[in-house]
Legacy VTK file of the C-alpha trace (Angstrom):
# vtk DataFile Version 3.0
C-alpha trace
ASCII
DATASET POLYDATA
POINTS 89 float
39.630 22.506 -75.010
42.282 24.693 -74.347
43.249 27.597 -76.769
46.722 27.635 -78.664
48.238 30.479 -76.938
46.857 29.299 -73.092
48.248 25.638 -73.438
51.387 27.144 -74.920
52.165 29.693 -72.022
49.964 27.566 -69.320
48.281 30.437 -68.664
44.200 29.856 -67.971
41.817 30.731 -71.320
41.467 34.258 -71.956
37.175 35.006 -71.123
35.888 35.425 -74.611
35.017 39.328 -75.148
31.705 40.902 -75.951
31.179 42.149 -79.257
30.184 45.484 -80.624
27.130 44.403 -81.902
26.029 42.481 -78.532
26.536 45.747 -76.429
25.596 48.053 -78.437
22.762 46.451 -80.907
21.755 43.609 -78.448
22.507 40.944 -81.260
25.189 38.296 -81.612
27.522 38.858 -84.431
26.555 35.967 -86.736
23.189 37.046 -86.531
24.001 40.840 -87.704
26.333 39.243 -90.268
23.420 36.992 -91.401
20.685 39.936 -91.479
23.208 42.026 -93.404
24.014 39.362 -96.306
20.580 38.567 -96.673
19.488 41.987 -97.382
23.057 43.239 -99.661
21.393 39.473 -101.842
18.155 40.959 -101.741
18.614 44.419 -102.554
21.068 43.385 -105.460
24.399 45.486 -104.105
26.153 41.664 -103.863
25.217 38.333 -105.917
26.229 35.430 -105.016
28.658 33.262 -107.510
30.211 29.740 -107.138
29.674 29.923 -103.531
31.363 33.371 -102.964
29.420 36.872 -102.636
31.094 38.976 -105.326
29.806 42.830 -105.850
27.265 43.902 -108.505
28.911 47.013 -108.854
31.431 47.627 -111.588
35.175 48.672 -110.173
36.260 51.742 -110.439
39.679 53.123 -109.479
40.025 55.900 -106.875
40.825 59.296 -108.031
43.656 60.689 -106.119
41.890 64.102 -105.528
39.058 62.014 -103.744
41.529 60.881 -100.631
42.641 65.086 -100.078
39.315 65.047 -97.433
40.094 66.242 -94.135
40.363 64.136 -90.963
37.768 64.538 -88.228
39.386 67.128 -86.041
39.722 69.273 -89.136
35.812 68.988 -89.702
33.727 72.182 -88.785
32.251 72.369 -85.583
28.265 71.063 -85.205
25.484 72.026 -82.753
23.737 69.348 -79.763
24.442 65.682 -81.184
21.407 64.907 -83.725
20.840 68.429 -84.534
22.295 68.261 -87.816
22.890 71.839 -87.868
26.380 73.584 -87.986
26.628 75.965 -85.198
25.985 79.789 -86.054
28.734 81.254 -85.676
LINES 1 90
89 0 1 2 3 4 5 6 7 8 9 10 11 12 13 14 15 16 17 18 19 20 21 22 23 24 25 26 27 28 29 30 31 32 33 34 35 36 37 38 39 40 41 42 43 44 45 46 47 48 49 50 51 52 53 54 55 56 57 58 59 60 61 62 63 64 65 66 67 68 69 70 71 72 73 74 75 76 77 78 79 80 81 82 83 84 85 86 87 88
């Protein structure tokens, strides 16, 4: 079966992409989605309510002050990747 957008341009289907999680984790997206429900449910950060996942935490607004962080490039430089130290400067 044909996809909306191919059989409305007549173009052939598009070759469905790979997705983060099978490069990168070797898994298949439902699965990691699964494996990651399952333990939010069993570690009590989500319950599960009239069929939807709601979370157990109460909310809490955002304090404007919180959002003031800076952006990546603004970060201080670190040492090798993993060493968890900031480079001596």
């Amino acid at each position: 079966m044909q996809s909306t957008v191919a059989a409305a341009t007549g173009q052939p289907p598009a070759k469905p992409a790979r997705s983060y999680s099978s490069v990168h984790w070797r898994t298949i997206s439902e699965a990691l989605a699964a494996e990651l429900v399952e333990t939010m449910l069993r570690s009590g950060a989500v319950v599960l309510r009239d069929g939807r996942l709601h979370a157990s935490a109460a909310y809490g607004p955002v304090v404007a002050e919180s959002l003031g962080v800076p952006f990546p490039r603004g970060w201080p430089a670190t040492g090798p990747a993993g060493a968890g130290a900031p480079t001596p400067k």
